[in-house]
Every structure is written in structure tokens, then in C-alpha cells.
N, C-alpha and C positions, 0 to 999 in steps of 0.2 A: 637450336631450340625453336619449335613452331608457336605462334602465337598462342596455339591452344595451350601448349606447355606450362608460356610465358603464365595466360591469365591461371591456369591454376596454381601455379608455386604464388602469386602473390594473396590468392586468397589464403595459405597456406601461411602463408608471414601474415596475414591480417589476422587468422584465428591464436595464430601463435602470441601476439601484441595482447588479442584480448584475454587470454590466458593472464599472461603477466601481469593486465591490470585487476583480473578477478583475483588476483592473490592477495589483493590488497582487502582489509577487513576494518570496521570501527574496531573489532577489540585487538588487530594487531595493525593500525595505519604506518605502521615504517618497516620496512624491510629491506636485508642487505640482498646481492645478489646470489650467495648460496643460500639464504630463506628462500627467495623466490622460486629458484632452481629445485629445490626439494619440493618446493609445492605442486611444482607446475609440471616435474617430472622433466624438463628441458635441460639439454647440457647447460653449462657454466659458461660458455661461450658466448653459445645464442642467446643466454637472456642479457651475457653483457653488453651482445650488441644491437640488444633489442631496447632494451634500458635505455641506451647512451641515442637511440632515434627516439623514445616517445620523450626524454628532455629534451632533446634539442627544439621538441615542437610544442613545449610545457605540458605536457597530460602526465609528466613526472616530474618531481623535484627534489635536488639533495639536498642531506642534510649539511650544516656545519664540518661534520667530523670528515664527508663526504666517504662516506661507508654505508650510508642508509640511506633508502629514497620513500617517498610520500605522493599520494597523490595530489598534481597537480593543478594550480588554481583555474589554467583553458577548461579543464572535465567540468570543474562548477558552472561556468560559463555556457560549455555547450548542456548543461542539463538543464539551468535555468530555462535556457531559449524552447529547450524541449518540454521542458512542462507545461511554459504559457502556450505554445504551439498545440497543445493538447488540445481535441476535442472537450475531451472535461472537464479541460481547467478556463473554456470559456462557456460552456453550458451550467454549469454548476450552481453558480452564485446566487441566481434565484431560488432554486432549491435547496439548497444549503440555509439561504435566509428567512424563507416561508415554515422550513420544518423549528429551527430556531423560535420563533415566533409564536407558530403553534405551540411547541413543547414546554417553551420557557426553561428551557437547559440547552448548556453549552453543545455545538454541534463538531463536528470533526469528518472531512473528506481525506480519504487517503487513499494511495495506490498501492498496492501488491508488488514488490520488486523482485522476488523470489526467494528474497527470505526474512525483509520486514516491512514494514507498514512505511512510503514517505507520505508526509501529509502536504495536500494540495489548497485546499480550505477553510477555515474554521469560523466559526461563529463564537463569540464569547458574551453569556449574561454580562457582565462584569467589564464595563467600558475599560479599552487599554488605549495607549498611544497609537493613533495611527500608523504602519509598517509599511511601505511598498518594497521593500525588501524578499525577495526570496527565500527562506531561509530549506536548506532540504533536511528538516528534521527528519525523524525517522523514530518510528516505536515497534516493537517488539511485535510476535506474531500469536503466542500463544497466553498474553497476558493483558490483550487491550479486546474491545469491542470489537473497534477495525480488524484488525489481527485475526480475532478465531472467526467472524464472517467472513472474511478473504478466505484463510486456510482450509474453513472446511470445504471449501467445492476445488480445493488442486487436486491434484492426482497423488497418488500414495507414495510414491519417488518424491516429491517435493517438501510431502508432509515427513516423511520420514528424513529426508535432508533437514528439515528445520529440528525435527528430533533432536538428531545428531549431532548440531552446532550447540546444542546445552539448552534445556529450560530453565531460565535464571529466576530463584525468588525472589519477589519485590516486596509481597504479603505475606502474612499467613493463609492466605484463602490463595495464591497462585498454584494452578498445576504445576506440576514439575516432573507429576508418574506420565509416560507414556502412553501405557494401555489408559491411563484416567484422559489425559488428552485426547486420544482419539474415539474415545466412547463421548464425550464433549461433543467431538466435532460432527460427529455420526447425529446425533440428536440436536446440533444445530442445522445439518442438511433437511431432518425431518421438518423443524417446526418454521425452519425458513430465516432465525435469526438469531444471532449471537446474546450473549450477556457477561458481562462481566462483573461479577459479582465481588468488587472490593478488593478484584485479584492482581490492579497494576497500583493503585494506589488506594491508602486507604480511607472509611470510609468516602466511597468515588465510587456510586454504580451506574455503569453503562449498557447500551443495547446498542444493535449494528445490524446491519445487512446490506447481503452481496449487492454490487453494481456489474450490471454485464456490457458487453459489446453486442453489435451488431451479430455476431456468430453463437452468443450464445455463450459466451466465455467470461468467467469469472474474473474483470482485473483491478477491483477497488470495491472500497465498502464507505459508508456512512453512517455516523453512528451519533445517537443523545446522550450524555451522561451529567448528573448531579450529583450535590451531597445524597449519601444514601437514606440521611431523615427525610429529604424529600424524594426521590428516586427510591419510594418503598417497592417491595417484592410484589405490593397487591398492585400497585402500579407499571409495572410492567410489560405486563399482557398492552394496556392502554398506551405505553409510549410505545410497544415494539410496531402496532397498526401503523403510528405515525410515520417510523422511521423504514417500512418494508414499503410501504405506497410510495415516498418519496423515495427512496433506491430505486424501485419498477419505471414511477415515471420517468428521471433522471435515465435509465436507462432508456425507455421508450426514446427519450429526446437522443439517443445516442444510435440508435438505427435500432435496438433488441424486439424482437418479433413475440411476446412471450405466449401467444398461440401456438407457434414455430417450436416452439420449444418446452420439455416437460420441465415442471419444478412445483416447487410446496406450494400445499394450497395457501393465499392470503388474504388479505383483506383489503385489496386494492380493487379500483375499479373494475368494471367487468364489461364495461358496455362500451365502444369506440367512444360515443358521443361524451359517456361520465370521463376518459381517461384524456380528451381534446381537454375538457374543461377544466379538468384538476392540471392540467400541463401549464395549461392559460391563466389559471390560478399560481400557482408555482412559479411561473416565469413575471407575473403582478401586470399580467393583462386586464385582471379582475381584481376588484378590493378583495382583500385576506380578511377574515376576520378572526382575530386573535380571541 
């Protein structure tokens, strides 16, 4: 076997590995080696001895009865390191805490993983213990703020995969029809900003909008939400300005060109000099005034 061989069969074992770990799910975290095998479409073999390499290096774990395995405690570890390694999990914070401030309602940064929301940083009215703890929660995609401003700018394979995985009701007010979803997300691409109107919990309404990359790609949102007596429906329009400028900037500070690139019209600065200033604002180069 030639080197060229060699380096493709072990890419070939590396996609295979990642297979086996994407089989793992929150609503199904244990699986035996014939679950895996039926998911992954892989013999019975190769995942047992694909299995028996990613424990031996913790990225799996058995169980008790040792017939079931789980993801293991290393993945939490290398994801941790991966998120504070984020560019936006160190640019963030200022913006995340000026829109808080401005809004006076709870704030929420999250990332897009491909089929739900993990969240990066929050702001909360409502003093809690301080945490340094990582924690990778994670919230749904079709029933949070984050969630339908993420969703609606993926591609229609992604949107239609998260279909697919079930839209669970949490309200009375959650989508759950399809065509109702993507008519949502159609008319959140228009106006540039999500809402959640009481549909992940109740009364709880939210507003959100995309955060891009450098290339112009959709991979997180930010979003205000409060009690709905005060997060009225007239109010709205008012917090979506807040929370679309602070997504644009947070982008800007992330390389996003939004010259470069078409999208909704908003109500974000428009002038270099106005968007330096709101950044320097936002980052508390300049006093905020609440």
C-alpha cells in the first residue's frame, strides 16, 4: 500500500468514527452496537471495533450492564476548549452586555450546531450565582428566538432535516405544521428577525437575529426576551432594532463585510464612522447610556 493509499483509508476510518459518534442524539444518549450499526448503516464488526477505539480514548463510555455505550466525558472537554477558543465566545460579551442594558430583558447568544441552538452567553435581569462553569445547554430550533433566526437563513436540506427530527410542542402557540414553519422562516429572512411569540415557553416573548461570519454565513443568533406583559407585541418592532444592530455589529467585529453581502434591509448604522462608534460603544470604549 502507497502512502497515498495509507492517508486515504485513515481518513476513511476518521469519517467512519464520526459517523458513530453522530449516532448518538439527546433524545436517544445510549446506544448498543446493533442501534449504532442500523443507524450508521456500518457492519457489526466495524462499529464494534470502532466502538472499542473511541473508549479506549474516552470520546465513549459503557454502560453498567456493558451492552450500551454513551458519549463520552473527553468530547465535553474538547467542546468546552472549543467554544472558549471561539472567536465569539471572546468577542461577544460586550455586546451581549450593552444590548442587555439597553433592552432591560434577558439576553441569549447561541450557536447553530446543525440541528439545535448551544448557547454561548447570556445575560440574565435577575441576578443568579455566579457560574464559570461551562455548561453546553442546548435549545430547540424551531421554538426559541435563537433557533428560528439561525434556521431561517440554512439551506432547505438542513431546514428540512430539523423537520424531520419532529417539532416538539412546549405551548400552545409552538409551530409544529411544516408548511406553518417554513412560511415563519420565509418572513423571518424578509424582515431580518425572528420572534417568538410565547411558543417555547409561556407567557416568554422573544426577538433574535442572525449573527454571520466573515463569509457571510449564517452561524449564531442573539436574541432579548421577557415576560410577555412587558415584551408587548407594540413593543417589538422597538427591541427587534436593538437586537438586529447588535447581531450586525457583533458580526462586523467578526470579519462580516455587510456591503459584501445582500440581506434585509435594518436599522443598523449605515455610515463607517456611525458603525466604528456603535462597536466602541458596545465593546464600553464609550459610556452606554441605559
Amino acid at each position: 500500500m502507497t502512502s497515498a493509499d495509507g492517508g486515504r483509508q485513515s481518513v476513511k476510518s476518521l469519517f467512519k468514527m464520526l459517523e458513530v459518534l453522530e449516532a448518538f442524539s439527546s433524545s436517544e444518549p445510549e446506544l448498543s452496537v446493533v442501534e449504532i450499526a442500523r443507524r450508521t448503516g456500518l457492519p457489526r464488526t466495524t462499529v464494534h471495533r470502532i466502538v472499542d477505539s473511541l473508549r479506549s480514548v474516552g470520546f465513549l463510555e459503557q454502560d453498567a450492564s456493558r451492552d450500551r455505550y454513551r458519549l463520552g466525558l473527553k468530547l465535553f472537554e474538547l467542546g468546552g476548549n472549543a467554544l472558549t477558543n471561539l472567536p465569539l465566545y471572546r468577542e461577544a460579551p460586550p455586546f451581549v452586555d450593552t444590548l442587555a442594558k439597553l433592552s432591560g430583558e434577558d439576553v441569549h447568544l447561541c450557536i447553530f450546531e446543525g440541528a439545535q441552538m448551544v448557547f454561548v452567553n447570556r445575560r440574565n435581569q435577575v441576578a443568579r450565582p455566579h457560574n464559570t462553569v461551562i455548561t453546553m445547554e442546548a435549545s430547540p430550533c424551531h421554538s426559541t428566538g435563537v433557533g428560528k433566526a439561525a434556521l431561517a437563513f440554512q439551506s432547505e436540506a438542513v431546514i428540512d432535516r430539523v423537520i424531520r427530527a419532529g417539532l416538539a410542542r412546549f405551548t400552545p402557540n409552538t409551530i409544529v405544521e411544516p408548511k406553518r414553519l417554513k412560511a415563519e422562516l420565509a418572513a423571518i429572512r424578509s424582515r431580518g428577525y425572528s420572534i417568538d411569540d410565547c411558543e417555547h415557553e409561556p407567557e416568554l416573548r422573544c426577538v433574535g437575529a442572525p449573527i454571520r461570519n466573515s463569509a457571510g454565513r449564517v452561524f449564531a443568533a442573539i436574541s432579548a426576551s421577557g415576560p410577555s406583559r412587558r415584551v408587548t407585541t407594540e413593543r417589538v418592532p422597538e427591541l427587534a432594532k436593538m437586537v438586529m444592530t447588535h447581531a450586525e455589529l457583533l458580526s462586523i467585529r467578526l470579519g462580516y463585510q455587510p456591503d459584501q453581502h445582500s440581506r434585509p434591509a435594518d436599522p443598523a448604522p449605515k455610515t463607517p464612522s456611525d458603525r466604528r462608534k456603535m462597536v466602541r460603544t458596545a465593546r464600553g470604549d464609550e459610556r452606554v447610556r441605559s
